[in-house]
C-alpha positions in Angstrom: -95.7 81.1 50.0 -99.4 79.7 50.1 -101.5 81.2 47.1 -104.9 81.2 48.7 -106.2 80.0 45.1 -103.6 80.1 42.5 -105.2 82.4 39.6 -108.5 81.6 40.1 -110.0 84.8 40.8 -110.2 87.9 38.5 -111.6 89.1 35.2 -110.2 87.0 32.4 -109.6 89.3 29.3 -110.0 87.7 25.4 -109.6 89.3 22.0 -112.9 89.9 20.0 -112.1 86.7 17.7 -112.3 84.5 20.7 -115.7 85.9 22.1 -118.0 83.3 20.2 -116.3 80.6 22.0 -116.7 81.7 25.4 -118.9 80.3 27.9 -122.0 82.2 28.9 -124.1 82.3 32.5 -127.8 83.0 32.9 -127.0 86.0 35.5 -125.8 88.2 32.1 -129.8 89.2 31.6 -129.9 90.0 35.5 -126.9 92.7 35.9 -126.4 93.7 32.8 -123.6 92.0 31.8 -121.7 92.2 28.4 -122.6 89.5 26.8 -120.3 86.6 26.2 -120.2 83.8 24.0 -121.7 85.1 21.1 -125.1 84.1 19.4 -124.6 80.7 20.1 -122.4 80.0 23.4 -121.9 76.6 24.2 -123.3 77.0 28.4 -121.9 77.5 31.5 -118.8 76.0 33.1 -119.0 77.7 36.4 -121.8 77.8 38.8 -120.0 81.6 40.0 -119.5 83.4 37.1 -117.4 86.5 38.5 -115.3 83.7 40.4 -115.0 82.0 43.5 -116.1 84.5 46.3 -114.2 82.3 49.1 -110.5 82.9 47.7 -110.3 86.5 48.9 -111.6 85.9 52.4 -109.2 83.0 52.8 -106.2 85.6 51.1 -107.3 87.8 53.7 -107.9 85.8 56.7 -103.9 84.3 56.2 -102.5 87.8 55.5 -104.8 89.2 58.9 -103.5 86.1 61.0 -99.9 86.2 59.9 -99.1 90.0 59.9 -96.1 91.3 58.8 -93.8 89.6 61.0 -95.9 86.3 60.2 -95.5 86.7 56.8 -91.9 87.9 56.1 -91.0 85.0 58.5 -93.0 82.4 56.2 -91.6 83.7 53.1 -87.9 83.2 54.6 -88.7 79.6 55.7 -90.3 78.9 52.3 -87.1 80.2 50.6 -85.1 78.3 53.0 -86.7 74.8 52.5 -87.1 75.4 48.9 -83.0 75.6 48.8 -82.7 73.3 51.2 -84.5 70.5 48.6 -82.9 71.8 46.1 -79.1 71.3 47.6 -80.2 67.5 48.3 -81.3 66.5 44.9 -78.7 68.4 42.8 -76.6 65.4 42.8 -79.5 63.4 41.5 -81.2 65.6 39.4 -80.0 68.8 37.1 -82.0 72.1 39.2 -83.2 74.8 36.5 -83.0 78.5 36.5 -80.5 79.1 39.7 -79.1 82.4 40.7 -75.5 83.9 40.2 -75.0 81.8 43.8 -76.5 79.1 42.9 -79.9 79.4 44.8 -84.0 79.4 44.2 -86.6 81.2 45.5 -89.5 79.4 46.8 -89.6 77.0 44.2 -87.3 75.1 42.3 -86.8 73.1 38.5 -85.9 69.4 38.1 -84.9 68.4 34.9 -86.0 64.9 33.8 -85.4 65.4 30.3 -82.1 64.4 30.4 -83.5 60.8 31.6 -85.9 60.8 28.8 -83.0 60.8 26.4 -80.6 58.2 28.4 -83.4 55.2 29.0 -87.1 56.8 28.3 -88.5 57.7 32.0 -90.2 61.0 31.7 -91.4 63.1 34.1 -95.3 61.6 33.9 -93.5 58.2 35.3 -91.6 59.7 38.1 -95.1 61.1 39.1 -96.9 58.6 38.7 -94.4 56.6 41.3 -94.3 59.1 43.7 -97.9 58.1 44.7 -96.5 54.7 45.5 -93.8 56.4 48.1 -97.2 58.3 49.4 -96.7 61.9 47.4 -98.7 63.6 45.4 -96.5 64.8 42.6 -95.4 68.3 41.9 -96.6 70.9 39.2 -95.4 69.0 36.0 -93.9 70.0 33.2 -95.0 73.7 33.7 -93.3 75.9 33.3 -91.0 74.0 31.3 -92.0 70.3 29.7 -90.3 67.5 31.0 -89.6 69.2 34.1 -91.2 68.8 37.8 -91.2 72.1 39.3 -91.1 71.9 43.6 -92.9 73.9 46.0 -92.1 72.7 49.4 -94.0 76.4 50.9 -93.3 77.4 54.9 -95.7 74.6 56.5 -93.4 71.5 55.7 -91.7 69.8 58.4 -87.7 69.0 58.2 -88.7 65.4 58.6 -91.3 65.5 55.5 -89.1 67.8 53.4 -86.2 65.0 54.0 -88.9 62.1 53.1 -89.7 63.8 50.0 -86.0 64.4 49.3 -85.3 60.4 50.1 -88.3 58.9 47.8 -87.1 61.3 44.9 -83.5 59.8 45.4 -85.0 56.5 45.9 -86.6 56.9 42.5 -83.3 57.8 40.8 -81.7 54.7 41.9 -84.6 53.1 40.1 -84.2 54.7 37.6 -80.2 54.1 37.0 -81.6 50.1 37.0 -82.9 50.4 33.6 -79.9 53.1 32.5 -77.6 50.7 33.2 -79.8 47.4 31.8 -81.1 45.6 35.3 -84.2 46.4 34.4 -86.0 46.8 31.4 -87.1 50.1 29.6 -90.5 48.9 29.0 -91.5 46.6 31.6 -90.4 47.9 35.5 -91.9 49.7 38.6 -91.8 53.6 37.0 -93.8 52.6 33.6 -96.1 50.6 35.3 -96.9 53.1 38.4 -98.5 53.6 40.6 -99.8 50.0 41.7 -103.2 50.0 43.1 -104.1 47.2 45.7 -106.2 45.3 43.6 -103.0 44.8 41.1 -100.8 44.1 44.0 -102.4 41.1 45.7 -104.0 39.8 42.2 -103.5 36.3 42.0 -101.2 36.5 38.8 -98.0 38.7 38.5 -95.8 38.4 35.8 -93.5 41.5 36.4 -90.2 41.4 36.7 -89.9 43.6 40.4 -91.3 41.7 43.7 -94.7 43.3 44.8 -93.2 44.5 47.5 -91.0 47.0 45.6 -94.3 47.5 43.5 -96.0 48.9 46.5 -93.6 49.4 49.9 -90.8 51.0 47.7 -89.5 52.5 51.1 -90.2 51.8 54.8 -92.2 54.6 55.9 -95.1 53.3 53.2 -95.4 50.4 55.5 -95.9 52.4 58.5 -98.6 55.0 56.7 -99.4 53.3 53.2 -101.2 55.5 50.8 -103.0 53.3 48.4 -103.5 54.5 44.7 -107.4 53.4 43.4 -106.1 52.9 39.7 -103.2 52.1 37.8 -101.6 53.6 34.8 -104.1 55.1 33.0 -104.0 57.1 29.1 -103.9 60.2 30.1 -103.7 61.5 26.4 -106.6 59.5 25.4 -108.8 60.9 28.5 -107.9 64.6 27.7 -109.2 64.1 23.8 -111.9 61.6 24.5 -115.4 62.0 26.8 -115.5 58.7 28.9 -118.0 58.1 31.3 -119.4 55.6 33.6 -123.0 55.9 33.3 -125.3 53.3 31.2 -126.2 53.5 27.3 -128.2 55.8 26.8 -130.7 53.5 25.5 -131.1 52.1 28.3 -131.6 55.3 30.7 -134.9 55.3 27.6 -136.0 52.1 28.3 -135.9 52.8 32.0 -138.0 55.9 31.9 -140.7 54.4 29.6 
Protein backbone atom coordinates (compact mmCIF):
# COMPACT_ATOMS: atom_id res chain seq x y z
CA UNK A 1 0.00 0.00 0.00
CA UNK A 2 0.79 3.79 0.67
CA UNK A 3 4.67 4.41 0.52
CA UNK A 4 4.95 7.23 3.03
CA UNK A 5 7.62 8.80 0.50
CA UNK A 6 8.47 6.51 -2.23
CA UNK A 7 12.53 6.27 -2.05
CA UNK A 8 13.16 9.41 -0.82
CA UNK A 9 14.80 8.73 2.28
CA UNK A 10 18.16 6.90 2.81
CA UNK A 11 21.92 7.14 1.97
CA UNK A 12 22.44 7.12 -1.70
CA UNK A 13 25.59 5.11 -2.57
CA UNK A 14 27.92 6.17 -5.89
CA UNK A 15 31.13 4.70 -7.30
CA UNK A 16 34.29 6.86 -6.92
CA UNK A 17 34.14 8.00 -10.72
CA UNK A 18 30.87 9.62 -10.07
CA UNK A 19 31.94 11.63 -6.81
CA UNK A 20 33.05 14.90 -8.72
CA UNK A 21 29.57 15.24 -9.97
CA UNK A 22 27.75 15.05 -6.85
CA UNK A 23 26.16 17.81 -5.20
CA UNK A 24 27.64 19.24 -2.06
CA UNK A 25 25.86 21.11 1.25
CA UNK A 26 27.47 23.67 3.56
CA UNK A 27 26.68 21.33 6.76
CA UNK A 28 29.78 18.86 5.42
CA UNK A 29 32.40 21.40 7.47
CA UNK A 30 29.91 21.24 10.47
CA UNK A 31 29.65 17.31 11.21
CA UNK A 32 32.32 16.11 9.65
CA UNK A 33 31.03 14.80 6.70
CA UNK A 34 32.87 13.00 3.79
CA UNK A 35 33.16 15.24 1.43
CA UNK A 36 31.12 15.09 -1.80
CA UNK A 37 31.36 16.60 -4.99
CA UNK A 38 34.82 16.85 -5.39
CA UNK A 39 37.07 20.11 -5.76
CA UNK A 40 34.60 21.74 -7.63
CA UNK A 41 30.87 20.60 -6.81
CA UNK A 42 28.36 22.26 -8.69
CA UNK A 43 25.94 23.37 -5.02
CA UNK A 44 23.26 22.09 -3.25
CA UNK A 45 20.00 20.64 -4.56
CA UNK A 46 18.39 19.94 -1.24
CA UNK A 47 17.81 22.24 1.58
CA UNK A 48 18.09 18.63 4.02
CA UNK A 49 20.98 16.97 3.03
CA UNK A 50 20.55 13.49 5.01
CA UNK A 51 16.82 13.61 3.60
CA UNK A 52 13.55 14.57 4.49
CA UNK A 53 13.14 14.12 8.27
CA UNK A 54 9.07 14.04 7.90
CA UNK A 55 8.90 10.64 5.85
CA UNK A 56 9.74 8.43 8.76
CA UNK A 57 7.29 9.97 11.28
CA UNK A 58 4.59 9.78 8.69
CA UNK A 59 5.84 5.82 7.94
CA UNK A 60 5.45 5.50 11.43
CA UNK A 61 2.41 7.29 12.46
CA UNK A 62 0.40 4.99 9.45
CA UNK A 63 2.04 1.75 10.65
CA UNK A 64 1.16 2.92 14.70
CA UNK A 65 -2.53 3.84 13.58
CA UNK A 66 -3.19 0.90 11.40
CA UNK A 67 -1.63 -2.06 13.44
CA UNK A 68 -1.43 -5.25 12.28
CA UNK A 69 -4.93 -6.00 11.63
CA UNK A 70 -5.07 -2.42 9.96
CA UNK A 71 -2.40 -3.14 7.84
CA UNK A 72 -2.87 -6.75 6.60
CA UNK A 73 -6.50 -5.62 5.97
CA UNK A 74 -5.15 -2.62 3.66
CA UNK A 75 -2.79 -4.68 1.82
CA UNK A 76 -5.77 -7.23 0.95
CA UNK A 77 -8.02 -4.39 -0.27
CA UNK A 78 -5.21 -2.91 -2.21
CA UNK A 79 -4.57 -6.33 -3.94
CA UNK A 80 -8.15 -6.66 -4.33
CA UNK A 81 -8.88 -3.32 -6.15
CA UNK A 82 -5.71 -3.54 -8.06
CA UNK A 83 -7.26 -6.97 -9.64
CA UNK A 84 -10.38 -5.64 -9.68
CA UNK A 85 -9.05 -2.72 -12.34
CA UNK A 86 -7.17 -4.90 -13.92
CA UNK A 87 -10.19 -7.51 -14.80
CA UNK A 88 -12.10 -4.35 -16.25
CA UNK A 89 -9.58 -3.07 -18.59
CA UNK A 90 -8.20 -6.43 -19.92
CA UNK A 91 -10.58 -6.29 -22.73
CA UNK A 92 -9.35 -2.82 -23.56
CA UNK A 93 -5.89 -2.87 -22.86
CA UNK A 94 -3.08 -5.94 -22.88
CA UNK A 95 -2.20 -6.17 -18.61
CA UNK A 96 1.71 -6.97 -18.19
CA UNK A 97 3.45 -9.34 -15.87
CA UNK A 98 0.30 -11.51 -14.49
CA UNK A 99 0.60 -14.61 -12.37
CA UNK A 100 0.21 -18.36 -13.27
CA UNK A 101 -3.73 -17.30 -12.42
CA UNK A 102 -3.84 -14.50 -14.08
CA UNK A 103 -3.66 -11.93 -11.26
CA UNK A 104 -1.42 -8.71 -9.88
CA UNK A 105 -0.40 -7.58 -6.82
CA UNK A 106 -1.10 -4.11 -5.82
CA UNK A 107 -0.29 -2.72 -8.99
CA UNK A 108 -0.79 -3.52 -12.44
CA UNK A 109 0.85 -2.99 -16.35
CA UNK A 110 -1.07 -1.46 -19.31
CA UNK A 111 0.49 -1.84 -22.49
CA UNK A 112 -0.02 1.02 -24.88
CA UNK A 113 2.63 0.06 -27.09
CA UNK A 114 0.69 -2.02 -29.11
CA UNK A 115 -1.47 1.37 -29.99
CA UNK A 116 1.67 3.14 -30.76
CA UNK A 117 2.28 0.71 -33.61
CA UNK A 118 -1.60 0.48 -34.94
CA UNK A 119 -2.36 4.43 -35.23
CA UNK A 120 0.60 6.47 -33.10
CA UNK A 121 -1.18 7.27 -29.57
CA UNK A 122 1.36 6.65 -26.95
CA UNK A 123 1.20 6.49 -23.59
CA UNK A 124 2.19 10.45 -23.02
CA UNK A 125 -1.31 11.13 -24.90
CA UNK A 126 -3.50 8.89 -23.01
CA UNK A 127 -2.01 10.84 -19.99
CA UNK A 128 -2.25 13.82 -21.05
CA UNK A 129 -6.25 13.11 -21.60
CA UNK A 130 -6.90 11.70 -18.57
CA UNK A 131 -6.57 15.19 -17.03
CA UNK A 132 -9.43 16.19 -19.19
CA UNK A 133 -11.74 13.11 -17.62
CA UNK A 134 -10.36 14.75 -14.10
CA UNK A 135 -7.21 12.13 -13.34
CA UNK A 136 -4.06 12.61 -12.74
CA UNK A 137 -2.26 10.00 -14.75
CA UNK A 138 -0.42 6.96 -13.47
CA UNK A 139 3.40 6.28 -13.15
CA UNK A 140 4.34 6.25 -16.92
CA UNK A 141 6.39 4.29 -18.76
CA UNK A 142 8.30 2.91 -15.65
CA UNK A 143 8.95 0.29 -15.29
CA UNK A 144 8.54 -0.51 -18.77
CA UNK A 145 8.33 2.38 -21.66
CA UNK A 146 5.24 2.81 -23.35
CA UNK A 147 3.39 1.34 -20.49
CA UNK A 148 1.14 3.08 -17.61
CA UNK A 149 1.62 1.19 -14.56
CA UNK A 150 -1.74 1.44 -11.94
CA UNK A 151 -1.78 1.82 -8.36
CA UNK A 152 -5.26 2.14 -7.24
CA UNK A 153 -3.76 1.51 -3.12
CA UNK A 154 -6.60 0.55 -0.25
CA UNK A 155 -8.18 4.30 0.10
CA UNK A 156 -10.14 4.27 -3.31
CA UNK A 157 -13.71 3.97 -3.37
CA UNK A 158 -15.64 1.28 -5.73
CA UNK A 159 -17.34 4.23 -7.26
CA UNK A 160 -13.83 6.04 -8.10
CA UNK A 161 -12.06 2.85 -9.00
CA UNK A 162 -15.14 2.23 -11.52
CA UNK A 163 -14.78 6.08 -12.83
CA UNK A 164 -11.24 5.55 -13.51
CA UNK A 165 -11.97 2.13 -15.07
CA UNK A 166 -14.81 4.05 -17.36
CA UNK A 167 -12.59 7.20 -18.56
CA UNK A 168 -9.68 4.68 -19.45
CA UNK A 169 -12.35 2.67 -21.60
CA UNK A 170 -13.79 5.95 -22.71
CA UNK A 171 -10.27 6.74 -23.99
CA UNK A 172 -9.95 3.50 -25.95
CA UNK A 173 -13.08 4.13 -27.81
CA UNK A 174 -11.27 7.35 -28.80
CA UNK A 175 -8.72 5.94 -29.62
CA UNK A 176 -10.23 3.04 -32.03
CA UNK A 177 -11.71 6.56 -33.92
CA UNK A 178 -8.40 7.17 -35.44
CA UNK A 179 -7.54 3.12 -35.72
CA UNK A 180 -10.29 2.76 -37.80
CA UNK A 181 -9.89 6.40 -39.78
CA UNK A 182 -12.89 8.75 -38.08
CA UNK A 183 -10.44 10.71 -36.91
CA UNK A 184 -7.23 11.74 -37.80
CA UNK A 185 -3.80 10.58 -36.47
CA UNK A 186 -2.49 13.89 -36.16
CA UNK A 187 -5.17 16.21 -35.50
CA UNK A 188 -7.89 14.83 -32.59
CA UNK A 189 -8.78 15.07 -28.80
CA UNK A 190 -5.63 12.63 -27.46
CA UNK A 191 -2.72 14.60 -29.50
CA UNK A 192 -4.00 17.75 -28.59
CA UNK A 193 -4.75 17.07 -24.67
CA UNK A 194 -5.48 18.12 -22.26
CA UNK A 195 -7.61 21.41 -23.24
CA UNK A 196 -7.20 24.18 -20.87
CA UNK A 197 -10.18 26.80 -20.55
CA UNK A 198 -8.59 29.43 -22.24
CA UNK A 199 -8.34 27.08 -25.53
CA UNK A 200 -11.87 25.89 -25.03
CA UNK A 201 -13.94 28.98 -25.10
CA UNK A 202 -11.28 30.85 -27.53
CA UNK A 203 -13.08 32.59 -30.05
CA UNK A 204 -11.49 30.45 -33.02
CA UNK A 205 -11.57 26.56 -33.22
CA UNK A 206 -10.55 24.83 -36.07
CA UNK A 207 -10.50 21.20 -34.68
CA UNK A 208 -12.17 18.57 -35.93
CA UNK A 209 -13.95 17.25 -32.31
CA UNK A 210 -16.82 19.63 -30.73
CA UNK A 211 -15.48 21.47 -27.58
CA UNK A 212 -17.50 19.72 -25.72
CA UNK A 213 -15.78 16.37 -26.31
CA UNK A 214 -12.54 18.67 -25.95
CA UNK A 215 -13.39 19.33 -22.42
CA UNK A 216 -16.72 17.31 -20.87
CA UNK A 217 -15.46 13.96 -22.52
CA UNK A 218 -17.79 12.18 -19.95
CA UNK A 219 -20.63 13.39 -17.64
CA UNK A 220 -19.23 13.39 -14.28
CA UNK A 221 -16.58 16.26 -15.65
CA UNK A 222 -19.65 18.39 -15.80
CA UNK A 223 -20.74 17.80 -12.39
CA UNK A 224 -16.94 18.30 -10.83
CA UNK A 225 -14.73 19.72 -13.84
CA UNK A 226 -11.09 19.73 -13.25
CA UNK A 227 -9.62 22.33 -15.49
CA UNK A 228 -6.02 21.81 -16.85
CA UNK A 229 -3.91 25.57 -16.75
CA UNK A 230 -1.95 24.61 -20.02
CA UNK A 231 -2.19 22.66 -23.05
CA UNK A 232 0.21 20.31 -24.77
CA UNK A 233 3.40 21.29 -23.92
CA UNK A 234 7.29 19.86 -25.31
CA UNK A 235 8.04 17.98 -22.64
CA UNK A 236 11.44 16.85 -24.38
CA UNK A 237 12.41 20.33 -25.09
CA UNK A 238 11.64 21.41 -21.22
CA UNK A 239 13.72 18.41 -19.78
CA UNK A 240 16.98 19.49 -22.10
CA UNK A 241 16.34 23.18 -22.07
CA UNK A 242 16.29 25.89 -18.91
CA UNK A 243 13.11 28.10 -19.46
CA UNK A 244 12.08 30.60 -17.31
CA UNK A 245 9.72 33.34 -16.72
CA UNK A 246 11.59 35.98 -15.16
CA UNK A 247 12.85 39.28 -17.24
CA UNK A 248 16.26 39.63 -19.28
CA UNK A 249 18.62 39.85 -17.29
CA UNK A 250 19.54 43.17 -18.61
CA UNK A 251 16.83 44.46 -17.45
CA UNK A 252 16.92 43.10 -13.62
CA UNK A 253 20.59 45.57 -14.29
CA UNK A 254 18.98 48.40 -15.40
CA UNK A 255 16.49 48.07 -12.60
CA UNK A 256 19.00 47.94 -9.79
CA UNK A 257 21.16 50.85 -11.07
Amino acid sequence: PHGGGGPGMGPIGVKAHLAPFMPNHPSEALDGATKAGGDSPFGVVSAAPYGSALILPISFGYIAMMGSEGLTNASKRAILNANYMAKRLEDHYPVLFRGKNGTCAHEFIIDLRPIKDSCGIEAEDVAKRLMDYGYHAPTMSWPVTGTLMIEPTESESKQELDRFCNAMIAIREEIRDIENGAMDKGNNPLKHAPHPAAVVLGEQWDRPYTREQAAFPAEWTRASKFWPTNARIDNVYGDRNLVTTHAAVEASVEETA
